[in-house]
N, C-alpha and C positions, 0 to 999 in steps of 0.2 A: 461442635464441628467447625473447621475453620473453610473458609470458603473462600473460594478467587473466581470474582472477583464479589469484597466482602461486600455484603448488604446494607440496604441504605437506613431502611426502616427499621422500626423497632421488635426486638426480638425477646420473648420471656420463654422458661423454661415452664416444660409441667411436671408431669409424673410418671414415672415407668418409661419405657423403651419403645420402639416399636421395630418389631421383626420383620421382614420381609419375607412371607410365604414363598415356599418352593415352587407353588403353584398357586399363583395368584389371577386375579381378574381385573381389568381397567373400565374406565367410563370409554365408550366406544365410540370416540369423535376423534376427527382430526387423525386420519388415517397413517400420514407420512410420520407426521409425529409421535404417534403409538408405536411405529413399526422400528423409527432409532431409537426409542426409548428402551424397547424389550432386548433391542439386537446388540444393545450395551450391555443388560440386564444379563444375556445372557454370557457376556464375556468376563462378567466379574465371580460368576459362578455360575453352578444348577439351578439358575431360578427359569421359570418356564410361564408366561402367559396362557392361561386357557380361559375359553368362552364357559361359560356357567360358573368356574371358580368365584369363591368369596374375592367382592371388590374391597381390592388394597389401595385402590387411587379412585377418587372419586374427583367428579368437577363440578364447580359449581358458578356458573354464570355470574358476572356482577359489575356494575356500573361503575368501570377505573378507568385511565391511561393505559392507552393499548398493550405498553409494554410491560405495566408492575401486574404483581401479582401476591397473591396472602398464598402459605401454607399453615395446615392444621394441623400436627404430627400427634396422635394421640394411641396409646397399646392399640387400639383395635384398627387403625385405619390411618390414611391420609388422605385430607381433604386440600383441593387447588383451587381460589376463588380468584378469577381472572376475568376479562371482556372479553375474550377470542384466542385463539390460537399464538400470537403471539407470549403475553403473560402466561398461556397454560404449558408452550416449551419453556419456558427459563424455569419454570417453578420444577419441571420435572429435570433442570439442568441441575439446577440446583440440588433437587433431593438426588439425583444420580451421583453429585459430588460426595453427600453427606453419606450415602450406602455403601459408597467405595469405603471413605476411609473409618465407617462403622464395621466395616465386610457383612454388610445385609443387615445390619441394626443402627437406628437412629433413636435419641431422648427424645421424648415427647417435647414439641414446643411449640410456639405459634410466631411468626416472621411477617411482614411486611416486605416489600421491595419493589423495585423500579429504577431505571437507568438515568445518570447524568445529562450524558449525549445520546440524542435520536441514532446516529451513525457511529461505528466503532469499526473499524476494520485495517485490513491489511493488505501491501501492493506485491505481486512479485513481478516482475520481470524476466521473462523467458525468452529475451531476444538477446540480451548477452550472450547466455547460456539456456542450452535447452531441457526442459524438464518433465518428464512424464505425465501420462495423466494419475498415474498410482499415488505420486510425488504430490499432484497439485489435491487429488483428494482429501490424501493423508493431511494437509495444513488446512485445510477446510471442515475437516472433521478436529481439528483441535481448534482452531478457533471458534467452532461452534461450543466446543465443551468448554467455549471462557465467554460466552454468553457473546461472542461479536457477530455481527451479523452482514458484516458488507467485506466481497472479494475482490479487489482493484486485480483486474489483469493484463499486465501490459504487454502487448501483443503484436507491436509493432514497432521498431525502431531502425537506427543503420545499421544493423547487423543481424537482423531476420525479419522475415512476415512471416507469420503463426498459425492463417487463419486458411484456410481448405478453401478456394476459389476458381466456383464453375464457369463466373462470367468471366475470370480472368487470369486462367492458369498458368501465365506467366509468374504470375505472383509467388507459387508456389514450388516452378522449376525453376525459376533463378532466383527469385528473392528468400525463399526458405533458405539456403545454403551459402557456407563461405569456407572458400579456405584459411586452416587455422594459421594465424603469425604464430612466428618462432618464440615471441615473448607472450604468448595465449598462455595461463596457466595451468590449462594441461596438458598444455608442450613440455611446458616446464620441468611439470610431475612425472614426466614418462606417460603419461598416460593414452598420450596421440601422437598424431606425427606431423611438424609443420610441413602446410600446404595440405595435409587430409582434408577434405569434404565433409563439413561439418552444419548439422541442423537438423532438418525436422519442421513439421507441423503439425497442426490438431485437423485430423477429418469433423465434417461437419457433426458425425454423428457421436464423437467423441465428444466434442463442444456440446450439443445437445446432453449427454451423458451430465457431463459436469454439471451443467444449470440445472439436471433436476435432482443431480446428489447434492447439489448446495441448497438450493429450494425445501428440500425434505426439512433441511438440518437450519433453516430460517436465516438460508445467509446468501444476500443479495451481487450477483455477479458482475462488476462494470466492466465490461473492455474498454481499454483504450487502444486507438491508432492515433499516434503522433505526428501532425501537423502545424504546420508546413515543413517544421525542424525535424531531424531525427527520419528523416524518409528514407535515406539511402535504397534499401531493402525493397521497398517500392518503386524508385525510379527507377534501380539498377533493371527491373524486366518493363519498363514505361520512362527512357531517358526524355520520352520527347514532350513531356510535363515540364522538363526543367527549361532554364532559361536559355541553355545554349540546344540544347538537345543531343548535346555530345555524350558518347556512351561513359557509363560508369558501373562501380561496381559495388557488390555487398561490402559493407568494410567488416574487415577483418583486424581492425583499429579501433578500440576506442575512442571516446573524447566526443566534440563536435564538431562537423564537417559543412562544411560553406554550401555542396549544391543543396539545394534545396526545392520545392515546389514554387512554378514562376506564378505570380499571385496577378499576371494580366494574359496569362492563357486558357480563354474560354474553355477548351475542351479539357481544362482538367479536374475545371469543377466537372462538367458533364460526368465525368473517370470517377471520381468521387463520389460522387452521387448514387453512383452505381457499386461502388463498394460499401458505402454505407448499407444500402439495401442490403445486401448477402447480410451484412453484421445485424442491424437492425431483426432480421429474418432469425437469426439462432439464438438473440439474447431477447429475453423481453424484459431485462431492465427498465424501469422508468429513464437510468442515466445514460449518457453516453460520452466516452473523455475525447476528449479530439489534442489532447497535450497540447502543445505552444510553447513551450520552455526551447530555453537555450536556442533561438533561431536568427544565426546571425544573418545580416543582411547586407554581404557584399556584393553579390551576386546580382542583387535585385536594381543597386545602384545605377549599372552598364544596361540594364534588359528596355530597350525600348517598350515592351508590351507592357511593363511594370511601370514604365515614367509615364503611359500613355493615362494609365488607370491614375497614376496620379495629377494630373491635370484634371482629366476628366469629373473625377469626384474630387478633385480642389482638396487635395491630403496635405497635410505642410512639411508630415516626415512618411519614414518605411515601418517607423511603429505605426503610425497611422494606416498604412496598407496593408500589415499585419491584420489590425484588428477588422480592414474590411475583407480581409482572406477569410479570416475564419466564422463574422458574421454570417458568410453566404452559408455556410455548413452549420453554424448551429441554426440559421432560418431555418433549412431542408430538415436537420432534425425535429425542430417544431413541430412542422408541418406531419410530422409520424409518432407524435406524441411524446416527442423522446426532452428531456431536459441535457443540456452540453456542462460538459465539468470542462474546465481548463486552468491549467496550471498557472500561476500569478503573473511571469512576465506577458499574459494575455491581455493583462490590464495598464499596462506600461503607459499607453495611450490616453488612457483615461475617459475612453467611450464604449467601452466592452457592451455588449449587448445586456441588458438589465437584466435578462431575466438566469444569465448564465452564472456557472457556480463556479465562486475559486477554490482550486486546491494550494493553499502555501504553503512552499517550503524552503523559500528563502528569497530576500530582495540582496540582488550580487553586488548591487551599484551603490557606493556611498553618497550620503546626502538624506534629503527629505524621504520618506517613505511617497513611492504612486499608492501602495495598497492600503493606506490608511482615509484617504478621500471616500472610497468606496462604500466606508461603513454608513455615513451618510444616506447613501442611495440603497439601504436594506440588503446590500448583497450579501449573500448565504456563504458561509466558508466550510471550506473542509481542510483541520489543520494537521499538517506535517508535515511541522519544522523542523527541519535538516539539525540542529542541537537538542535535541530532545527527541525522536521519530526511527531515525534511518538506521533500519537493523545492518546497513551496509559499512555504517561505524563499529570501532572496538567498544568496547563496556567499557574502557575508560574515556575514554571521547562521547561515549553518551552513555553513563550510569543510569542503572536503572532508578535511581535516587531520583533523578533530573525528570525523566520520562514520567514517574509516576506523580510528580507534585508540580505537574507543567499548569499552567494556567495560559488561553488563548491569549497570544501577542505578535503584533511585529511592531520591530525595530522599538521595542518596549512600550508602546501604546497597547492598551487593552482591547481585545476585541469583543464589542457588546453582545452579552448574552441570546440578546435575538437573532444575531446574524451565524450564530454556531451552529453546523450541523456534527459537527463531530468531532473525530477524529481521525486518523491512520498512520500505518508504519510502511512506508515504502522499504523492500528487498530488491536492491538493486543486486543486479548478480554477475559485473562485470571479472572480479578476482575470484567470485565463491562458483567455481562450473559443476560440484557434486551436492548430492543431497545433503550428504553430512556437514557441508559448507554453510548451507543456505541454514538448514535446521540448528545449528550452533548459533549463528550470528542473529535468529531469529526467539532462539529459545534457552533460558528462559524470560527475556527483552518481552516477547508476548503478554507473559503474566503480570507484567507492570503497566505495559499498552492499554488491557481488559481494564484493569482497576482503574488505570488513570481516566477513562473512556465510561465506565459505572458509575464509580464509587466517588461521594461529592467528602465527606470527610477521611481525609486520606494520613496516613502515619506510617514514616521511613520504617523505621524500626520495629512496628508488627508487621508490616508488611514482609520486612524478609523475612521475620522469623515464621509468618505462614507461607510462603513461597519457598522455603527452605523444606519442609513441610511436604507441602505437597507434591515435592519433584519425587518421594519416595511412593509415591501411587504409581504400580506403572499403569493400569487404566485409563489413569487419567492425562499422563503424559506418553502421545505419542511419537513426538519429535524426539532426536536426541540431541540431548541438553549440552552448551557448554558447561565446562567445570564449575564448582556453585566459585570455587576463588577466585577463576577466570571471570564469570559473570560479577564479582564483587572490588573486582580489582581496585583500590586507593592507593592515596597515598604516593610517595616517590614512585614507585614501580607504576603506578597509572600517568604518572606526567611525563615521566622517560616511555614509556607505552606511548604517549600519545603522540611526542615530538618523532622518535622513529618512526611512526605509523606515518605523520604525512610528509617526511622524506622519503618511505621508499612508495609511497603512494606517486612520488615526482617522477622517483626513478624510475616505476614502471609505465609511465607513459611516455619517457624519453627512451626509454630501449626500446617497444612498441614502436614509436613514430620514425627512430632513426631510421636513415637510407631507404625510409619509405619515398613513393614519387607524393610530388609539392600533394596534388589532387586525394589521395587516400589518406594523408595524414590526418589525423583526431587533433585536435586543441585541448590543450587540457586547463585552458585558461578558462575564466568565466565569463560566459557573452552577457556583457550588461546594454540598458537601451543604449539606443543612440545617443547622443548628445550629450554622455556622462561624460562630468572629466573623470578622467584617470591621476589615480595617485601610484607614486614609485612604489617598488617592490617591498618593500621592507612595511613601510605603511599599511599594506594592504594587506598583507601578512597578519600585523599586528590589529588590524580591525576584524578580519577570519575568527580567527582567535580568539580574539574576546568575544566575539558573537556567538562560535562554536562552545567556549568554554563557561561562558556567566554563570548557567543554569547551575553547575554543579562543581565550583573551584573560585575560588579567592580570585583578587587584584593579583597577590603574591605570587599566586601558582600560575595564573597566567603569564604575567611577566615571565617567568620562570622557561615554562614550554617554548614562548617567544625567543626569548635567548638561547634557546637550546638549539634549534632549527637556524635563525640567523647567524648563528656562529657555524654552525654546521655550512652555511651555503656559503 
């Protein structure tokens, strides 16, 4: 049986098959886990769980790593030797793969397993575009059937708040909603109509809903709300957090936009504080993301209450006020048991609070790496890097080649195996607003995610030939998959694929942004720290490029794409 994501340990064949009873019996632990197990069982056919049947799954207690696990596949039975719960789901993930594509019979053998990285998961973004909760289950239940077990959900940005708020319903009658731009792509598609009222949120009890269907299925939920940057959506119903306190609105723009949260207004941590709690309150994640990416700081410049804080705490720059922004908030999360994820330019400063975790996925700013000092100081990462990660790229821009034989880096320094918790695949969903968007550009990208995230000996070439494979289970695949060519795409047609892709990636944030006012405009430029120099266009082009393309394309071919795009502007 070929398996995604393939197993570590060692695997021997025995004798004879074993069948899966119509009416079979289980070891009676671990209730959530029994109950997806069967509910699968029973979608692949007539097989039916009952109490007193002959046990066909047995478990057996034993002293591993939380997450491996032994199967025993022998004619009469199958036995699961795990520590807990964890190892006894993937072992039945696993036999559930192998039942599928046996259709109810598997060889006798006995397996080893256990994972690479503690952490494997995946981000969507539902403040782009908004997404069900049918939608978000459905990728929750396929990532679980590839053994990941963590839900990045970003929940917050300039263009929605997500989250049902009773201490603060503004949040969700103005910042849930925007109206759509005329270059929003499903204005485009005919599908809406610029200026429609567009958005949505999750009730609390729907959130609760999800944290215990990902729970059942061993896959841990983080929300992010993104601060100080990326707030729009929140100030637009709480202007008087920013630093003018002048009204604004949800952008219905891409990109990133300059007002921001003013980091020497007492009452917005107090504001914060208080929306932590509601969030705190429906996830019991150990994590909590509070983002930091992309936050430019002009704003903060002119704000007397901002220059005030910097004297007072003797900052030398607004990186430096940054990172005492967001310290106050991962204290307050401390203080609730809670651990802060934040995205890398949170370390820019290079005094991050020790005990916070980065998510990287990309240093903008040329020169030394900031995020290579850190490894030093033990910090924990979680990697997804934008050339190897971002299901919001084409398959030629991030082959699943690249993805599945990444090894932890930036700016090519190694990052030391202690400091790894994982990995993830961020789904940004600014162009992709339908299911079948999101699920194409995610899948089959996923199935290289899980192995690269599993599986410690990895091989291009069997891997697709079992990913090719397994897209013809429909069980097991519930997403709908891009085209296997699409997903495979080489060669010339990937490197004219790639240069078009990020020309009209320019043009649609310059059709977007035109004859918008100064204030609603998106940047589609990269906010690097302060005090980077800037190199001219073409340069910086050309260092994108080779960052975006090393993993999986020649000197040659990058040149290549370079020239394609440069001639083109």
């Amino acid at each position: 049986m070929e398996c995604i994501p393939q197993i570590n340990g060692r695997c021997s064949e025995g004798t004879g098959a074993f069948v899966m009873p119509e009416y079979y019996g289980m070891e009676e632990i671990y209730p959530d886990i029994q109950e997806v197990f069967v509910s699968r069982m029973e979608k692949l056919g007539s097989f039916r769980m009952e109490k007193g049947a002959l046990k066909a799954i047995c478990f057996i207690q034993k002293d591993m790593q939380e997450e491996a696990y032994e199967l025993k596949i022998t004619e009469e039975n199958v036995r699961i030797s795990a520590a807990g719960e964890k190892g006894y789901r993937h072992a039945l993930t696993t036999l559930f793969q192998m039942l599928v594509q046996g259709r109810g019979t598997v060889p006798a053998c006995e397996l080893q397993d256990w994972p690479r990285f503690a952490q494997r998961g995946v981000m969507l973004d539902v403040c782009r575009h908004f997404f069900s909760i049918e939608e978000v289950k459905k990728i929750i239940e396929q990532i679980s059937l590839l053994k990941m077990n963590h839900f990045h959900w970003h929940l917050s940005d300039d263009q929605g708040y997500r989250i049902e708020s009773e201490k603060y319903p503004g949040l969700d009658e103005k910042g849930a909603y925007r109206p759509l731009s005329p270059e929003d792509p499903l204005v485009l598609r005919g599908e809406a109509k610029a200026g429609e009222n567009y958005g949505g949120y999750y009730t609390k009890e729907q959130i609760r809903d999800v944290v215990r269907f990902a729970a059942a299925r061993g896959v841990e939920v983080i929300p992010e709300i993104d601060l100080p940057g990326h707030s729009s959506a929140i100030l637009s119903a709480f202007p008087q957090y920013t630093c003018s306190g002048e009204p604004l609105k949800v952008k219905n723009t891409f990109g990133v936009h300059e007002r921001i949260f003013c980091a020497g207004n007492e009452r917005a941590y107090q504001f914060l504080y208080g929306l932590l709690d509601e969030i705190f309150e429906l996830f019991p994640s150990r994590y909590i993301h509070l983002g930091g990416d992309e936050a430019p700081k002009t704003v903060w410049h002119d704000c007397p209450a901002c220059n005030y804080v910097m004297d007072e705490e003797k900052l030398e720059n607004y990186e430096q006020l940054q990172t005492w922004f967001t310290a106050r908030l991962i204290a307050y999360a401390k203080k609730h048991g809670k651990t802060a994820i934040v995205w890398n330019e949170s370390a820019a400063a290079g005094d991050l609070d020790e005990n916070a975790v980065i998510q990287y996925w990309k240093e903008m700013a040329p020169g030394d790496s900031y995020v290579v000092p850190e490894f030093e100081k033990g910090r924990k990462f979680i990697l997804s890097s934008m050339n190897r990660f971002y299901c919001s790229d084409s398959y030629a821009e991030s082959p699943m080649r690249a993805t599945l034989m990444y090894e932890p880096e930036t700016k090519g320094v190694a990052v030391p195996p202690e400091n790894v918790l994982g990995i993830e695949a961020p789904m940004w969903t600014e162009w992709t607003p339908c299911n079948k968007d999101i699920e194409k550009q995610m899948y089959p990208r996923m199935l290289a995610v899980a192995e690269c995230g599993w599986t410690r000996q990895r091989n291009v070439q069997d891997f697709l030939k079992r990913a090719e494979n397994y897209l013809s289970y429909q069980e097991l695949n519930l997403l709908e998959p891009m085209s296997w060519e699409e997903a495979t795409i080489h060669g010339q047609k990937a490197l004219e694929m790639i240069a078009g892709g990020m020309l009209e990636l320019g043009a649609k944030y310059g059709a977007m942004t035109s004859g918008e006012p100064e204030e609603e405009k998106g940047k589609a430029e990269a906010v690097v720290p302060e005090g980077t120099q800037m190199l001219d266009m073409s340069t910086m082009i050309r260092m994108y490029m080779e960052d975006k393309m090393k993993a999986a394309y020649t000197e040659e071919e990058i040149d290549q794409v370079v020239e394609m795009i440069l001639s083109a502007l």
